[in-house]
C-alpha positions in Angstrom: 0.0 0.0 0.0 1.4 3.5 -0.9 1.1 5.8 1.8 -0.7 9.1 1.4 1.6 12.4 1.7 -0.3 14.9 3.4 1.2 18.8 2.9 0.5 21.7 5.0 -0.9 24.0 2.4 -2.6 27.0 2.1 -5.8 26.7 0.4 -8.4 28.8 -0.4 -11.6 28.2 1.2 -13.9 29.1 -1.2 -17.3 30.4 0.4 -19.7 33.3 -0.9 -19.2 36.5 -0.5 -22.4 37.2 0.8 -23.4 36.2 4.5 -27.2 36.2 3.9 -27.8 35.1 7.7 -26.5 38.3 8.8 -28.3 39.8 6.3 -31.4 38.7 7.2 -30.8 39.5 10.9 -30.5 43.4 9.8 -33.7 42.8 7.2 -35.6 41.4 10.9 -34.0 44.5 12.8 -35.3 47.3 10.4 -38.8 46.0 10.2 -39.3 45.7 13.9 -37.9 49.1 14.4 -39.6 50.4 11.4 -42.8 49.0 12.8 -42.7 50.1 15.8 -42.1 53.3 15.7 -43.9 53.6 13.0 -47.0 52.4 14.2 -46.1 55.2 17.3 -46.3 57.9 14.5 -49.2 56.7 13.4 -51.2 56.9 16.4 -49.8 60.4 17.7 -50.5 61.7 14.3 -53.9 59.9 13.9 -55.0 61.2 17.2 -54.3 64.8 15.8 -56.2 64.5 13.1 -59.7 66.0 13.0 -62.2 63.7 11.0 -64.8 65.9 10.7 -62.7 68.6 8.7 -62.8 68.0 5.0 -59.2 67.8 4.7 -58.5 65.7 7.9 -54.8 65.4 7.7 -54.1 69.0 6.5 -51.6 70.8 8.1 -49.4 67.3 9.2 -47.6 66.2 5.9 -44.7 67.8 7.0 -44.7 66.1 10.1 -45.3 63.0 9.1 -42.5 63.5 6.7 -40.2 64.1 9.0 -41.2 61.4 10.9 -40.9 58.8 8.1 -37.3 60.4 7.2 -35.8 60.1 10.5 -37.7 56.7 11.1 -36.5 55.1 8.3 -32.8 56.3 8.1 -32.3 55.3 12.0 -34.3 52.0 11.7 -31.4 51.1 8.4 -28.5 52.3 10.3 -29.1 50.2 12.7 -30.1 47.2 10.7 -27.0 48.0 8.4 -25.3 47.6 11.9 -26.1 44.7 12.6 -25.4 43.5 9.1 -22.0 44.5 9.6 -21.5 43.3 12.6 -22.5 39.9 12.4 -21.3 39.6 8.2 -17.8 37.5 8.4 -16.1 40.5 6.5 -13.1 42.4 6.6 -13.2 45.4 4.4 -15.3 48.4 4.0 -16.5 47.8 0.2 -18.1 44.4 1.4 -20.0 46.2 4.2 -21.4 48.3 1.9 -22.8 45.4 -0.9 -23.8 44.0 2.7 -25.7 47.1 3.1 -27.3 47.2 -0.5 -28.3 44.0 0.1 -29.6 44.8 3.2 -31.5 47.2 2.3 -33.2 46.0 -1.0 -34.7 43.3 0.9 -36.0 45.8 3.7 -37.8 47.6 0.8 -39.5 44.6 -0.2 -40.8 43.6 3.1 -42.0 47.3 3.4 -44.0 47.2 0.4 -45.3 43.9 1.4 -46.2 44.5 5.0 -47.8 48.0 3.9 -49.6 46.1 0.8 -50.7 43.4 3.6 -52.1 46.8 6.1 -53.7 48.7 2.8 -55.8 45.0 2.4 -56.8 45.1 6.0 -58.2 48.2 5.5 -61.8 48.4 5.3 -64.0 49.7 2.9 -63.0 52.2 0.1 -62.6 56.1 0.2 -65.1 58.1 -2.3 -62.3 61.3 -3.1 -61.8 61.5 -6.8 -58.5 59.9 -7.6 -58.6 63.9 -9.8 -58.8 65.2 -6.3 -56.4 68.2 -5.6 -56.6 67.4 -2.1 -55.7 63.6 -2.7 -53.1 64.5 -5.5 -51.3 67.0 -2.6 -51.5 64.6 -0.1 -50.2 61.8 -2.6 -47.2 64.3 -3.7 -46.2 64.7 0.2 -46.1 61.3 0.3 -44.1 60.6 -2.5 -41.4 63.2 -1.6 -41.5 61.6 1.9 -41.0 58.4 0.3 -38.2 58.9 -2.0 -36.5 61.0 0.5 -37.0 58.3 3.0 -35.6 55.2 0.4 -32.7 57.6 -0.8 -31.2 58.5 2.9 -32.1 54.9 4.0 -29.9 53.3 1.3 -27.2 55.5 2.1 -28.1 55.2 6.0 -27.5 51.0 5.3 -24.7 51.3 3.5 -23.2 53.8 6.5 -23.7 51.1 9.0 -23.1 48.4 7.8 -19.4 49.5 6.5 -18.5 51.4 9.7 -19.8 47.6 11.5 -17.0 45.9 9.6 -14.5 44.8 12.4 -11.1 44.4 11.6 -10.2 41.0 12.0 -6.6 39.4 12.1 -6.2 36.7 10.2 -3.2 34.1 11.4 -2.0 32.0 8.4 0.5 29.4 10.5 -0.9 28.4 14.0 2.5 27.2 14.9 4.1 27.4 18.3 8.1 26.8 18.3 8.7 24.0 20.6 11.2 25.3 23.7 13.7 22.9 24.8 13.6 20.9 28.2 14.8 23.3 30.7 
């Protein structure tokens, strides 16, 4: 029998790039923060409504912008965080495709959690869809919303490169053997 010859090499271990655990765990932190607070917002700006007005929300677009805009870039730092964090990664770009990645998939549980809320709704409203009162409040929303999406991305990205630790990597775990004193 020949016997095998073993070397001490170093090889590559080939994994992906991408650690979609830690990805996920970031996705899970933005949408409970997102939710919560959110649902906070709703009910402090809800309760200043006045439904009997003909324009019941007039006046709090702005605030609710705001709202939304701080909401969602602190809810993706903080899931970009934790993308970073627990991502096995060592440099900055990979914290940020982390990030990307992060939040692409925060985006789409957004729209399907508020498609899934817009369903539960009841009943339908009767304003025109040629309202100017709907278009307005359909125009603050969409500034709100791209504004929101555009500092969120780069709020993901942020935190998830600055969680990048800096990890040593030791390529012979070889201790010299001292002699017999």
């Amino acid at each position: 029998m020949a016997a095998a010859v073993i070397e001490n090499q170093n090889a590559a271990i080939l994994r992906s790039r991408i650690d979609w655990g830690a990805i996920w765990a970031g996705v899970f932190a933005f949408v409970a923060i997102w939710s919560v607070f959110g649902v906070l917002g709703t009910a402090i700006f809800a309760s200043a409504a006045n439904p009997n007005a003909a324009r019941p929300v007039s006046g709090m677009g702005w605030g609710m912008g705001i709202w939304a805009i701080v909401l969602t870039v602190i809810a993706m730092y903080v899931g970009g965080r934790v993308t970073g964090g627990l991502a096995a990664i060592v440099n900055r770009r990979d914290g940020v495709v982390h990030g990307l990645a992060m939040f692409g998939l925060s985006v789409m549980a957004t729209l399907v959690i508020v498609l899934l809320a817009g369903l539960a709704l009841p009943g339908s409203t009767t304003a025109s869809v040629h309202s100017p009162y709907l278009l307005d409040v359909a125009s603050g929303l969409g500034w709100a919303g791209f504004l929101s999406l555009f500092f969120g991305w780069l709020a993901a990205m942020g935190g998830a490169s600055s969680a990048v630790q800096t990890r040593t990597i030791v390529e012979n775990n070889v201790q010299p053997i001292r002699n017999a004193a």
